[in-house]
C-alpha positions as CSV (number, residue, x, y, z in Angstrom):
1,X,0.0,0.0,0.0
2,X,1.1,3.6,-0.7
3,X,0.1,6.9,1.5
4,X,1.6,10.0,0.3
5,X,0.6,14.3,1.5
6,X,1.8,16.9,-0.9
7,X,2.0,20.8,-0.1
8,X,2.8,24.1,-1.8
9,X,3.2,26.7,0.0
10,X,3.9,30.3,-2.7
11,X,5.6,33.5,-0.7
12,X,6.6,35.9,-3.2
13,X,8.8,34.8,-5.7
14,X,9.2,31.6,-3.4
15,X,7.4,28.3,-3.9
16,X,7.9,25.6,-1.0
17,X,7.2,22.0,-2.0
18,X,6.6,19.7,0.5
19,X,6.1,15.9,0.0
20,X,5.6,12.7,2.2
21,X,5.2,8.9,0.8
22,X,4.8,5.5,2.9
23,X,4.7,2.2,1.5
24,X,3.3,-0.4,3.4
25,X,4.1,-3.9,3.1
26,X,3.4,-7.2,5.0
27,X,6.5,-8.8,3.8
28,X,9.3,-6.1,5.0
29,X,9.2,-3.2,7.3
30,X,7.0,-0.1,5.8
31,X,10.0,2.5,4.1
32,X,9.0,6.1,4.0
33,X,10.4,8.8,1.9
34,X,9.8,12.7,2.1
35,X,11.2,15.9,0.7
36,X,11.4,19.9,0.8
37,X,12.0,22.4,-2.2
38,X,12.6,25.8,-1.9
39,X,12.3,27.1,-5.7
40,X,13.1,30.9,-6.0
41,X,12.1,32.5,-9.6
42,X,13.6,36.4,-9.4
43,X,12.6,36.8,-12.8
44,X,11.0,34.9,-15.8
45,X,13.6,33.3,-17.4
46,X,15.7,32.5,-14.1
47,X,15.1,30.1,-11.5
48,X,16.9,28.4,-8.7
49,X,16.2,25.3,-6.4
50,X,17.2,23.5,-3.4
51,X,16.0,20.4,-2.3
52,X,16.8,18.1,0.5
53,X,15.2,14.8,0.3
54,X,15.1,11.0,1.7
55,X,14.3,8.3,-0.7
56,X,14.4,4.9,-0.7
57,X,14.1,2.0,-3.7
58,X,13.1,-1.3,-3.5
59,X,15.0,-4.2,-5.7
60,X,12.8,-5.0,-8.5
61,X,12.4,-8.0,-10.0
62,X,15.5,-7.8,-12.6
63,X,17.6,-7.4,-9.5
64,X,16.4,-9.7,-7.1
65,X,15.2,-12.9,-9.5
66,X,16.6,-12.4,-13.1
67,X,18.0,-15.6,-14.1
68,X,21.2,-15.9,-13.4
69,X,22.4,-12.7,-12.3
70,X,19.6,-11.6,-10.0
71,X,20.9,-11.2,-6.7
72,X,17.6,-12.5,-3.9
73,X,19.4,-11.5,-1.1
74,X,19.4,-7.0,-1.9
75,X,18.1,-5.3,0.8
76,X,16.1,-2.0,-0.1
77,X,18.3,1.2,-0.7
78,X,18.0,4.5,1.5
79,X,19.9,8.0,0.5
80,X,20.2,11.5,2.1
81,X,20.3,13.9,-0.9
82,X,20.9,17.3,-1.0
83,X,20.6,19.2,-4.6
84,X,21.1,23.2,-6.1
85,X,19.9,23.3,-9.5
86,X,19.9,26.4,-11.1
87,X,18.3,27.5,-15.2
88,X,18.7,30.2,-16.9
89,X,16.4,30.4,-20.3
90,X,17.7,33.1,-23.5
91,X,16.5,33.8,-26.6
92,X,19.7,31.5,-27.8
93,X,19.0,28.4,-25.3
94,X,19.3,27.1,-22.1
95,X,21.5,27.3,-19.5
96,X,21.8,24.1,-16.1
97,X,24.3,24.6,-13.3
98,X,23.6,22.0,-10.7
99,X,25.3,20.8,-7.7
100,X,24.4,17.0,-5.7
101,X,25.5,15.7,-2.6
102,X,23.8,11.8,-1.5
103,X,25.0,9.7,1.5
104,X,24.2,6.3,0.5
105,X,23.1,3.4,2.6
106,X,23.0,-0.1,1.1
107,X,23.2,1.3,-2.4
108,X,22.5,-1.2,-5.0
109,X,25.2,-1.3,-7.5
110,X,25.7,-3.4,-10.7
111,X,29.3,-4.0,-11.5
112,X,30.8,-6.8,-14.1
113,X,31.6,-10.2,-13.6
114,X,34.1,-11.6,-16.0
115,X,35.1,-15.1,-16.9
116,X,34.2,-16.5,-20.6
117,X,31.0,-14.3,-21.2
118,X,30.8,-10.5,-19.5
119,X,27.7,-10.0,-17.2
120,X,26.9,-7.7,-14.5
121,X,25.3,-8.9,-11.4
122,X,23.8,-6.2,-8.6
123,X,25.1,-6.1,-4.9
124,X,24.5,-3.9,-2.0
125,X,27.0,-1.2,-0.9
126,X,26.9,-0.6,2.3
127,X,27.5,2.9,2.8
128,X,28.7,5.5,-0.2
129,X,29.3,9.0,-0.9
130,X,28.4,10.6,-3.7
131,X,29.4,14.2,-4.6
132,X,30.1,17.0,-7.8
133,X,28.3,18.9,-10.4
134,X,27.0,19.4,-14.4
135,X,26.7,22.1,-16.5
136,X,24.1,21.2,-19.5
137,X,24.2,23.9,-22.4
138,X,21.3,23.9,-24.9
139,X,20.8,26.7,-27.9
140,X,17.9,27.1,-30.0
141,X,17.3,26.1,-33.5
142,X,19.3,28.6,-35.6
143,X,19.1,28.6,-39.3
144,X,18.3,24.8,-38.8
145,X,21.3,24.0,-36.3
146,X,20.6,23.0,-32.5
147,X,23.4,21.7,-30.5
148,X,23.8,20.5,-26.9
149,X,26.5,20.2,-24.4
150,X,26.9,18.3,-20.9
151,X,29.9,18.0,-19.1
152,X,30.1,16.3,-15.0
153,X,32.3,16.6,-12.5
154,X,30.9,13.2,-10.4
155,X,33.6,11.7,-7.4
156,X,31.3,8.5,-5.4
157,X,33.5,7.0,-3.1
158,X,33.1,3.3,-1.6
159,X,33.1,3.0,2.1
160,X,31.5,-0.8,1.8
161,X,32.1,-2.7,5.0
162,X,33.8,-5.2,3.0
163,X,36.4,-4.0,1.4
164,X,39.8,-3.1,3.0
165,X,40.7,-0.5,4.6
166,X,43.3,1.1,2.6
167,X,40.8,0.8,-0.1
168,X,38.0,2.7,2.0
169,X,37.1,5.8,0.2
170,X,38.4,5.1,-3.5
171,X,35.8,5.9,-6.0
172,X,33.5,3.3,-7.0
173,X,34.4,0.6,-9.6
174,X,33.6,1.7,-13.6
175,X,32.3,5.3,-12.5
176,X,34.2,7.8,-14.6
177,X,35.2,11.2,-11.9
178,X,34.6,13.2,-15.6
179,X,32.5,12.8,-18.5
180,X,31.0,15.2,-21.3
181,X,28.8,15.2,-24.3
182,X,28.4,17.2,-27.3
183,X,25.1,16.9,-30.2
184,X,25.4,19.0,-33.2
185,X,21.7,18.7,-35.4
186,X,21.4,20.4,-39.0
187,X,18.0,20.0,-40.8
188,X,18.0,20.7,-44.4
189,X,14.5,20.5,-46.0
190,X,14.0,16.5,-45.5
191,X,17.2,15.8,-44.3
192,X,18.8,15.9,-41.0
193,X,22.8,15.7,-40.1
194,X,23.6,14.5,-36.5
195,X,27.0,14.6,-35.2
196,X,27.8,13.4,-31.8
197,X,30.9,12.8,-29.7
198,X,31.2,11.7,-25.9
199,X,34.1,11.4,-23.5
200,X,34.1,9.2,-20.7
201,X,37.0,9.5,-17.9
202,X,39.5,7.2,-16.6
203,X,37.5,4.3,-14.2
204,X,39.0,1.6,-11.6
205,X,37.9,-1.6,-12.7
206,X,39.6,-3.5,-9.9
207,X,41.1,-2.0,-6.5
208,X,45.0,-3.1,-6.0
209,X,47.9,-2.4,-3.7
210,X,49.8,0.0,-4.0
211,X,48.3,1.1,-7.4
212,X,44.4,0.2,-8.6
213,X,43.7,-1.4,-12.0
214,X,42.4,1.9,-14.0
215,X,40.8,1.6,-17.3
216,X,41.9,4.3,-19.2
217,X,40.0,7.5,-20.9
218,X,38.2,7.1,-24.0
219,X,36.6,9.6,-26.5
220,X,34.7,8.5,-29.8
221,X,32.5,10.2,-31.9
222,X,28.8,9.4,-34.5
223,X,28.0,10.9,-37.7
224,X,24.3,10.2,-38.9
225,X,22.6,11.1,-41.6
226,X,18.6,10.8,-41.8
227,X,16.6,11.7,-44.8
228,X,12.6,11.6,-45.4
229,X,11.6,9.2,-47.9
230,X,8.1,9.3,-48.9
231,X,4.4,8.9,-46.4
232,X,2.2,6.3,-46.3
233,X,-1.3,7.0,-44.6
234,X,-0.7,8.0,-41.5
235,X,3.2,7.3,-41.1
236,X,6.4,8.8,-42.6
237,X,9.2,6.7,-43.8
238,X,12.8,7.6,-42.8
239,X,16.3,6.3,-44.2
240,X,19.2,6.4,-41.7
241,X,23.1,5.8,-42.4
242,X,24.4,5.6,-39.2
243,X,28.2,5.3,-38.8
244,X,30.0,4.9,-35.0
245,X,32.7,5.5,-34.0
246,X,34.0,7.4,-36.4
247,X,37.9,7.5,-35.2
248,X,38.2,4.3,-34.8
249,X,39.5,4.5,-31.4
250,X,40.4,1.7,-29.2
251,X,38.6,1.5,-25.6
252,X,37.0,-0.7,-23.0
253,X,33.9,-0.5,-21.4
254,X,34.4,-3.6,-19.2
255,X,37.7,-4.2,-18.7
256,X,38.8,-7.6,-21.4
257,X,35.9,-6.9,-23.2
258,X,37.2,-4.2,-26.1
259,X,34.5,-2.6,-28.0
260,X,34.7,-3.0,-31.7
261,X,35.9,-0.3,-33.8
262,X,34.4,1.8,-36.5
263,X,31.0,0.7,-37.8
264,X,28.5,1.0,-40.0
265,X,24.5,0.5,-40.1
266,X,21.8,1.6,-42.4
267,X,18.1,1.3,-41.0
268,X,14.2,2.5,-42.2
269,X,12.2,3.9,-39.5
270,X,8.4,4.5,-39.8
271,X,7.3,6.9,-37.3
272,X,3.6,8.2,-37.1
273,X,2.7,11.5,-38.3
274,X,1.9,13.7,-35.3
């Protein structure tokens, strides 16, 4: 059973949200989770929040019974979080500055298990940290080009009861401290352009003494290229030539596991005509 009490409270330029939620169930003990905004709007196109929240999630099935890398044995996850986000809207785009801080307890992480095959199987986490920030830049269609950019700053370190104590602290296993992202889009009459690149940060894969097992930084990049065919009834027909990874750099996303190099697909899409 769920029981959840929402409020808003508007002072001014101020809008307090309050929220409440309790889950009852006859199998575990009843988890609650609550939080409190403070959202500021000085003008229009400007707005600022803080938020300080407790939440909780439950294992679902995928974690708890999928065959054979559920884990039965999760316990449900709690967090203390504490967030600034801040927008900024132009005539050009859009502008995000946020800021996080969570203290994890029993956080339910999925990390890679390799033998023959790679698979990742989920496991609780006693206690973690989770700190940093993200700046997401959006512009406005211009002459048919939109673009994006996203770049984090994101440091989770492992305090897991089980691990040792010289390892106590170290960021958690494949999470990247820096990552970014960049989308170019150009529409020409029935055709669009897409150009993407992403850049994922150095990750620890295993932890070692006196140096941990780091997978290094990798960069790669998309070009796609979309073009309207023809309609039929209700639906439009697209052609897309889709080519990844288009330096053909070398890089690991589980460590053993290299991730082929440049390739190529062609696809038809039928989407409905809104």
């Amino acid at each position: 059973y769920l029981f959840s009490l929402e409020k808003r409270t508007d002072i001014s330029k101020i809008e307090i949200h309050n929220s409440i939620k309790f889950e009852f169930d006859k199998k575990s003990k009843t988890v609650y989770s609550y939080d409190i905004i403070f959202k500021v709007s000085p003008l229009n196109n400007i707005s600022s929040s803080v938020t300080y929240s407790r939440n909780y999630k439950k294992p679902n099935f995928n974690d708890l019974l999928w065959e054979p890398f559920g884990n039965p044995y999760l316990k449900n996850e709690f967090s203390n979080n504490f967030y600034i986000k801040n927008i900024l809207l132009t005539n050009y785009g859009q502008l995000d500055i946020n800021f996080h801080y969570i203290d994890f307890h029993d956080l339910i992480s999925w990390r890679p298990m390799v033998g023959t095959n790679a698979y990742w199987i989920p496991d609780n986490i006693s206690s973690a940290k989770s700190f940093g920030g993200d700046i997401y830049v959006r512009s406005n269609e211009i002459k048919g080009f939109t673009s994006s950019f996203s770049a984090s700053y994101l440091k989770t370190e492992n305090y897991d009861d089980s691990i040792n104590e010289q390892h106590s602290g170290k960021m958690l296993i494949y999470t990247p401290k820096f990552s970014a992202f960049i989308k170019i889009i150009k529409k020409y009459k029935t055709q669009t352009f897409y150009l993407t690149s992403k850049f994922v940060g150095e990750r620890i894969y295993r932890y070692n003494w006196p140096h941990d097992n780091i997978l290094p930084s990798y960069f790669f990049g998309s070009l796609a290229y979309e073009r309207h065919i023809f309609n039929v009834n209700k639906f439009k027909i697209f052609s897309l030539i889709n080519c990844e990874n288009i330096f053909d750099n070398k890089y690991q996303s589980v460590h053993g596991f290299p991730v082929p190099g440049r390739t190529y697909s062609i696809s038809i899409t039928i989407k409905e005509k809104l």
